[in-house]
C-alpha positions as CSV (number, residue, x, y, z in Angstrom):
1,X,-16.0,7.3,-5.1
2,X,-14.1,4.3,-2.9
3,X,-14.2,1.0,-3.7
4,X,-13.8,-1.7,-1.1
5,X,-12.1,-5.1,-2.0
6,X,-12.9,-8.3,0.1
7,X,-10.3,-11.1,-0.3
8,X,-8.8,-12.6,2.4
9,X,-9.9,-15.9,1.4
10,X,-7.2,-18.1,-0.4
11,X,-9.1,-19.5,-2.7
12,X,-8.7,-23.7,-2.2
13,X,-10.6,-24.4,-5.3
14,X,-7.5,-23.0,-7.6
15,X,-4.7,-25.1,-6.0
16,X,-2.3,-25.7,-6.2
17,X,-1.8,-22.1,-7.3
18,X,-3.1,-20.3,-4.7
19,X,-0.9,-22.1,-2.4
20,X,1.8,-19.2,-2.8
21,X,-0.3,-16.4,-4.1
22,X,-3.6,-15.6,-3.1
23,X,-6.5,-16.4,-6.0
24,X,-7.2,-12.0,-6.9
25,X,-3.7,-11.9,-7.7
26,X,-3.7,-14.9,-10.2
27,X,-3.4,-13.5,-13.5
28,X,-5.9,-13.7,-16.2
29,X,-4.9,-11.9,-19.7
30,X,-2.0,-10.8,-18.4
31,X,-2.7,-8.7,-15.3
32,X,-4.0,-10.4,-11.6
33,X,-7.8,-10.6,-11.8
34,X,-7.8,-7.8,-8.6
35,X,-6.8,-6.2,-10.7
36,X,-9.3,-6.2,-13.7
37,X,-11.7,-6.1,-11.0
38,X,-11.3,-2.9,-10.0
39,X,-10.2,-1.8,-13.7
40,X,-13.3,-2.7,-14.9
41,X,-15.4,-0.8,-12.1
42,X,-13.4,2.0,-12.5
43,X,-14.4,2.6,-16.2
44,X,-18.8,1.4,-15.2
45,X,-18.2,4.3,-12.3
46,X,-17.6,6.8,-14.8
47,X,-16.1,9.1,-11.6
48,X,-13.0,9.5,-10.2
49,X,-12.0,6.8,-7.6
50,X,-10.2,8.0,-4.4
51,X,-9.4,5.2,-3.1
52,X,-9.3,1.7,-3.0
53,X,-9.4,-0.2,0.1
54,X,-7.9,-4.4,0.1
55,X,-9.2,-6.5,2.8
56,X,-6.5,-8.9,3.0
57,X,-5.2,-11.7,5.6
58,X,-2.6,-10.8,7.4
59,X,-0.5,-13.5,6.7
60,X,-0.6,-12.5,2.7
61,X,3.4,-10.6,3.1
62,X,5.1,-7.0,2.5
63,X,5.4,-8.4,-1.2
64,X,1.8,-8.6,-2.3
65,X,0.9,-5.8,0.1
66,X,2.9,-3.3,-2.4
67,X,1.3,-5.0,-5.7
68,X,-1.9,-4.3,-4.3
69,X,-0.8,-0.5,-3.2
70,X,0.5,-0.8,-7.0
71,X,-2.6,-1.4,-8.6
72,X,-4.4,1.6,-6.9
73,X,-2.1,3.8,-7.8
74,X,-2.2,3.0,-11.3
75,X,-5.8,3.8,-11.4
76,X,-5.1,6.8,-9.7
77,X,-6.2,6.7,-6.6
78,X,-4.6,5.8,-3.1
79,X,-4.5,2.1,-2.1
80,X,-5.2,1.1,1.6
81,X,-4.8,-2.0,2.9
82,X,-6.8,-3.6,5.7
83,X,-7.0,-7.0,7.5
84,X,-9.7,-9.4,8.3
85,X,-7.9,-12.0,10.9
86,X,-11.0,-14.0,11.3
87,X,-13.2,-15.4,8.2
88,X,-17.0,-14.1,9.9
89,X,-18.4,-13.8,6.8
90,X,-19.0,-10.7,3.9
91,X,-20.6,-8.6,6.5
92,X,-17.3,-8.8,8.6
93,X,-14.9,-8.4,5.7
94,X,-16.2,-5.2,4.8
95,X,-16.6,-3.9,8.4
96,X,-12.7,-3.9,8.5
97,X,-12.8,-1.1,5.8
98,X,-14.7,1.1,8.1
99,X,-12.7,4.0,7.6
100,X,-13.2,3.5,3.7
101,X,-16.7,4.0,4.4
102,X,-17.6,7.2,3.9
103,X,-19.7,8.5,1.0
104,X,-20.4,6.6,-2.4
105,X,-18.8,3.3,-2.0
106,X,-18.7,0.2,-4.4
107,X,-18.1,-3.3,-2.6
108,X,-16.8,-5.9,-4.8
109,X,-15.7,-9.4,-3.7
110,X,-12.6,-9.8,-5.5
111,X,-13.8,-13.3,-7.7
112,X,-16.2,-11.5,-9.6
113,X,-15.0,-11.1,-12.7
114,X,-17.4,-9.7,-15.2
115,X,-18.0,-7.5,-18.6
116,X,-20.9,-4.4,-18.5
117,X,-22.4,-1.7,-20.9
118,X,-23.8,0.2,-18.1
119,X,-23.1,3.6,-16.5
120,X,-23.2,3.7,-12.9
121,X,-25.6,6.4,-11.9
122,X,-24.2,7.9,-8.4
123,X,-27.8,9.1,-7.2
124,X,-29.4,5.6,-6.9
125,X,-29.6,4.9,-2.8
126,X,-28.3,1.3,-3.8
127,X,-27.3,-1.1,-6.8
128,X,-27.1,-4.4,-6.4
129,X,-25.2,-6.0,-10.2
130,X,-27.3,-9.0,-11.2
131,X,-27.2,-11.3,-14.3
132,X,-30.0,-13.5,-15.4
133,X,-29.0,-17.2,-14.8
134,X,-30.6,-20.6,-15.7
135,X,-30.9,-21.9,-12.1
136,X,-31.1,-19.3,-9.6
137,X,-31.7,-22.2,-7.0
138,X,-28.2,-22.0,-6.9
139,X,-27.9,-18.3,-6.0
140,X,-28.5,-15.2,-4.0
141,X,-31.5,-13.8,-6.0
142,X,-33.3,-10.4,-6.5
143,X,-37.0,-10.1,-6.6
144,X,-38.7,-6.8,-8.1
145,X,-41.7,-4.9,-8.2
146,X,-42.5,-2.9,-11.5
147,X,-40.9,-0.2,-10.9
148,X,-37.8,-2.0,-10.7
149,X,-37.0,-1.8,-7.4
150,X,-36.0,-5.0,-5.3
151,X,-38.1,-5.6,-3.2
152,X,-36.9,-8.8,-1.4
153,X,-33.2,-11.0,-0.9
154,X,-33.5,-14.6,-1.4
155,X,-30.8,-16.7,-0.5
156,X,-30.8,-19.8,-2.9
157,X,-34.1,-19.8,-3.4
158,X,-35.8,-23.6,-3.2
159,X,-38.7,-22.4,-5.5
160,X,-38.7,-19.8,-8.6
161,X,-39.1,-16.1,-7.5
162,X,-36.3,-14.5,-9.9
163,X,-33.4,-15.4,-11.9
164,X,-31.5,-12.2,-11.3
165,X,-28.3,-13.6,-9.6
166,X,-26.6,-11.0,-7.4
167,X,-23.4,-11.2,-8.9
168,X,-22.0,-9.8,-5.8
169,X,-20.7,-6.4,-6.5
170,X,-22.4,-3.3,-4.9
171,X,-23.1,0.4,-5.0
172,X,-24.0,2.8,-2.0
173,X,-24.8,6.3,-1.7
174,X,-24.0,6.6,1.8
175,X,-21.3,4.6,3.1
176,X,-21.9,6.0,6.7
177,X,-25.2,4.1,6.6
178,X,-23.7,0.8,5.4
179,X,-21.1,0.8,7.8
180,X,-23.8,1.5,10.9
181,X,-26.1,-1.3,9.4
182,X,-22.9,-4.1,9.5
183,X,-21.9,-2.7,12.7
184,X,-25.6,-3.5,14.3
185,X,-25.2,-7.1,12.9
186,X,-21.5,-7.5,14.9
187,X,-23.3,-5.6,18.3
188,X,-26.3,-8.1,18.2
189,X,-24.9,-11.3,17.0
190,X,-27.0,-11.2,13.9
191,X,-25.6,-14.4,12.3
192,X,-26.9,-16.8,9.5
193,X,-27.1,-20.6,10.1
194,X,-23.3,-21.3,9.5
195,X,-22.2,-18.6,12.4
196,X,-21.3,-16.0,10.2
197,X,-22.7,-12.2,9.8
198,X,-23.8,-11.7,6.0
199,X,-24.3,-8.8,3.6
200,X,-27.4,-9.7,2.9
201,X,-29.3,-9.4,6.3
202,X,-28.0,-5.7,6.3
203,X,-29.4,-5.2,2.7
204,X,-32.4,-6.7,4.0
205,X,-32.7,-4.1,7.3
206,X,-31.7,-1.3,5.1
207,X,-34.7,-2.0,2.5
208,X,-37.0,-2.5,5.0
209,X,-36.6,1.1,6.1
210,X,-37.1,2.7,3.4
211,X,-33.5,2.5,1.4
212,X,-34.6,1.7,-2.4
213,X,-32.0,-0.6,-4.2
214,X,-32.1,-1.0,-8.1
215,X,-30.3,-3.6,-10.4
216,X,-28.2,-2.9,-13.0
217,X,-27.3,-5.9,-15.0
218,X,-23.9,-7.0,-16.8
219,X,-23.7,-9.0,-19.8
220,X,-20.8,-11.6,-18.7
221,X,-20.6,-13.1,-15.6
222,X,-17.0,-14.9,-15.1
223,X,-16.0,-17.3,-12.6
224,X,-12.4,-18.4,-11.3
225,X,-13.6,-20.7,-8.5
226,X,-11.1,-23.3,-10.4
227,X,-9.0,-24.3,-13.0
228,X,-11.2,-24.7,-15.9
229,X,-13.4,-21.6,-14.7
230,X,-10.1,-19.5,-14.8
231,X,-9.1,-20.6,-18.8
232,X,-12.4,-19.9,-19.4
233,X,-12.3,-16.7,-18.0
234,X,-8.9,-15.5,-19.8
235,X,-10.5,-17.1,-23.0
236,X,-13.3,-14.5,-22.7
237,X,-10.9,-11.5,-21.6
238,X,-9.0,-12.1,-24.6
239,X,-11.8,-11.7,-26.6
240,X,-12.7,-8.4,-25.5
241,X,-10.0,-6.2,-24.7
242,X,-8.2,-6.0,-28.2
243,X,-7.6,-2.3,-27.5
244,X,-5.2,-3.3,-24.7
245,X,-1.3,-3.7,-25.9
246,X,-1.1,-7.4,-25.8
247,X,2.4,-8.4,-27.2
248,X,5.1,-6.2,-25.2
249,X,7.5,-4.9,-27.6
250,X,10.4,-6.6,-25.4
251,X,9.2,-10.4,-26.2
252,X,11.1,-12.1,-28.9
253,X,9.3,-14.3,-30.9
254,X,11.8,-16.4,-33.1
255,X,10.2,-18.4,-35.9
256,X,7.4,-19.1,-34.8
257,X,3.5,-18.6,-35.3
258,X,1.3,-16.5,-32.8
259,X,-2.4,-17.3,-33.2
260,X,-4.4,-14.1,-31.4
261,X,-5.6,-13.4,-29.8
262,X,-2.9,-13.7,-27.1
263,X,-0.9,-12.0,-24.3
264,X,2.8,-11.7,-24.5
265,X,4.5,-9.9,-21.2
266,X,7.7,-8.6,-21.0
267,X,10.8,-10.6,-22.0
268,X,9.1,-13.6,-22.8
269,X,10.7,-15.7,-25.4
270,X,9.0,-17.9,-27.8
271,X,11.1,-20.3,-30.6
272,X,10.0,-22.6,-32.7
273,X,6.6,-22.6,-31.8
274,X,2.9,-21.9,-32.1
275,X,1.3,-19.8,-29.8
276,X,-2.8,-19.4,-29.2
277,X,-5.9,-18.8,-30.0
278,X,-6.5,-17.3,-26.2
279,X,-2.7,-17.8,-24.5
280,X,-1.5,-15.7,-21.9
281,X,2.0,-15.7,-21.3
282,X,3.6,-14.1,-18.1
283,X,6.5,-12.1,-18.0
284,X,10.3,-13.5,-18.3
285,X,8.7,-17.1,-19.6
286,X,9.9,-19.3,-22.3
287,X,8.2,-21.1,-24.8
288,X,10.4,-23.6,-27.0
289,X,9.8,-25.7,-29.6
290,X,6.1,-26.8,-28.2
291,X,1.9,-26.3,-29.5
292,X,0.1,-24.3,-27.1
293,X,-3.3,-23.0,-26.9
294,X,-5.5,-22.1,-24.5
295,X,-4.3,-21.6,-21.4
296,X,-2.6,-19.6,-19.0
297,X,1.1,-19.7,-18.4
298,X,2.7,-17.4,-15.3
299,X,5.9,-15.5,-14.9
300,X,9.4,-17.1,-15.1
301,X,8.4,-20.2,-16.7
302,X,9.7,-22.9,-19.4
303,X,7.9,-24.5,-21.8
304,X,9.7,-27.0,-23.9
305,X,8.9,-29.3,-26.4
306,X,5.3,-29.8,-25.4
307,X,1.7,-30.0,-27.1
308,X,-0.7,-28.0,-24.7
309,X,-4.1,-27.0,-24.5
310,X,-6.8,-26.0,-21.6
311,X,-4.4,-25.9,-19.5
312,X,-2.8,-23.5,-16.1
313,X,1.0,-23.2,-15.5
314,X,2.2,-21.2,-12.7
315,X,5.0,-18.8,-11.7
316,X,8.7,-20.4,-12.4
317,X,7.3,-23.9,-13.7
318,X,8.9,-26.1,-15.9
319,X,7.4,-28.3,-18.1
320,X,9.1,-30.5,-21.1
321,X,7.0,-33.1,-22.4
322,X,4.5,-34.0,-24.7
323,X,0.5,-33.8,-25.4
324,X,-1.2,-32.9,-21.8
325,X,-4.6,-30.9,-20.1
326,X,-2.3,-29.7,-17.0
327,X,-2.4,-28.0,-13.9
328,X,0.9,-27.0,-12.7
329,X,1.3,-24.9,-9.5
330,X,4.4,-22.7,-9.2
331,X,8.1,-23.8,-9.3
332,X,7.0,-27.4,-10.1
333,X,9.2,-28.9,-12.5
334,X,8.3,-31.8,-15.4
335,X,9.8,-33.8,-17.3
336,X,8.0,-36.0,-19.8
């Protein structure tokens, strides 16, 4: 199995923290959400994972480069990196994986964030993920015939025909076949109304010879398109991975009350304080004399004497103050 990760886009909804760190490598419970990503389709796969192939920019550095090679190899496979230097759209991005593929593949666009019971069963031709939403107007939508087969793609549909969102996270037998279906779209100009070349008119030629794609659906859905998506988001992470190690044994917590559930990285430092419900606190960060709940606080930061909730702090920020809903991008500084 290879997995393909789309995510050169920087993500201007989060700012100001993705203006020094691209959105997947944001962290949410205490590890970047790439990373979760691919955590979390590794375990649905239920197979081994060869490799794992990040389509970046190629302005993104030699730093976050090795954190992505990083992350691969800690799932145990080998990590490739490839670059999209134009934004053409999803049927572009994944093009520049074409070595990658080969066989089963999984795309996954690298904001889609989500929580599934499900078994991934390799013989399926396709598998699109869906979950059922409220207004699928909204959405790229499924529609199915009773076998459960999709029978059509519906881009934001203006009239009701399904409420199975694609979620936007794939499964395909035959990479080969993918890769000479997006590689048509590119040699004919195939584009949508915005000038782009899209997934979806390649799922759409692929169905209509023959290629039968199935759903399978997952039971949360989570966004980090912005700030309040993203505390929302490690809210919900929190609340289901209590058989992760969440308080490293290196913190030091010094009179002071921790509320879980919560994430404590390495070294951090916490006095006179109470910490959580639903905190995530990054590695080498200090927390003193301050209330904080909910909310998401990055490596190499300072919290002092502050009352904080709902709120995203990012790397080497420092804050002293008082009562506050905040958004602080990285080496900001604070004072109330």
């Amino acid at each position: 199995m290879k997995i393909i990760i789309p995510m050169a886009g920087r993500g201007t909804r989060l700012r100001p923290h993705t203006l020094t760190v691209p959105k997947p490598l944001i962290q949410v419970a205490g590890k970047p959400m790439v990373h979760r990503i691919v955590e979390d389709i590794v375990k649905v796969c239920n197979t081994k994972v060869d490799e794992i192939a990040f389509i970046i920019g190629a302005d993104f550095g030699a730093e976050i480069e090795k954190q992505l090679l990083d992350i691969a190899q800690k799932l145990g496979a080998k990590g490739v990196i490839q670059y999209q230097h134009e934004k053409l759209g999803t049927a572009h991005a994944i093009l520049c994986a074409k070595e990658t593929l080969k066989g089963n593949v999984v795309v996954a666009f690298a904001d889609t964030l989500f929580k599934a019971d499900f078994k991934l069963n390799p013989d399926n031709e396709g598998i699109i993920w869906v979950q059922e939403v409220e207004n699928p107007s909204a959405f790229g939508v499924v529609k199915l015939n009773e076998k459960g087969e999709i029978t059509a793609f519906i881009e934001k549909p203006k009239e009701f025909v399904s409420n199975s969102a694609i979620i936007g996270i794939y499964y395909f037998k035959d990479g080969e076949y993918l890769r000479n279906e997006l590689q048509y779209l590119l040699d004919n100009d195939i584009k949508d109304k915005v000038g782009e070349f899209q997934l979806t008119e390649a799922l759409e030629n692929m169905r209509a010879k023959g290629t039968k794609f199935v759903t399978n659906s997952v039971t949360e859905w989570l966004d980090c398109g912005n700030k309040e998506a993203t505390v929302y988001t490690n809210q919900r992470y929190l609340s289901f991975i209590q058989n992760e190690k969440l308080v490293s044994d290196s913190a030091k917590i010094v009179n002071s009350v921790i509320i879980p559930p919560v994430f404590i990285g390495d070294n951090v430092q916490i006095t006179d304080s109470v910490v959580g419900p639903f905190v995530s606190v990054g590695n080498d960060s200090t927390i003193e004399n301050s209330i904080v709940k909910n909310t998401i606080i990055q490596e190499r930061s300072h919290i002092k004497e502050s009352n904080i909730k709902d709120s995203m702090i990012g790397n080497q920020a420092h804050y002293y103050g008082h009562a506050q809903n905040l958004n602080i991008g990285d080496y900001s500084q604070i004072q109330g």
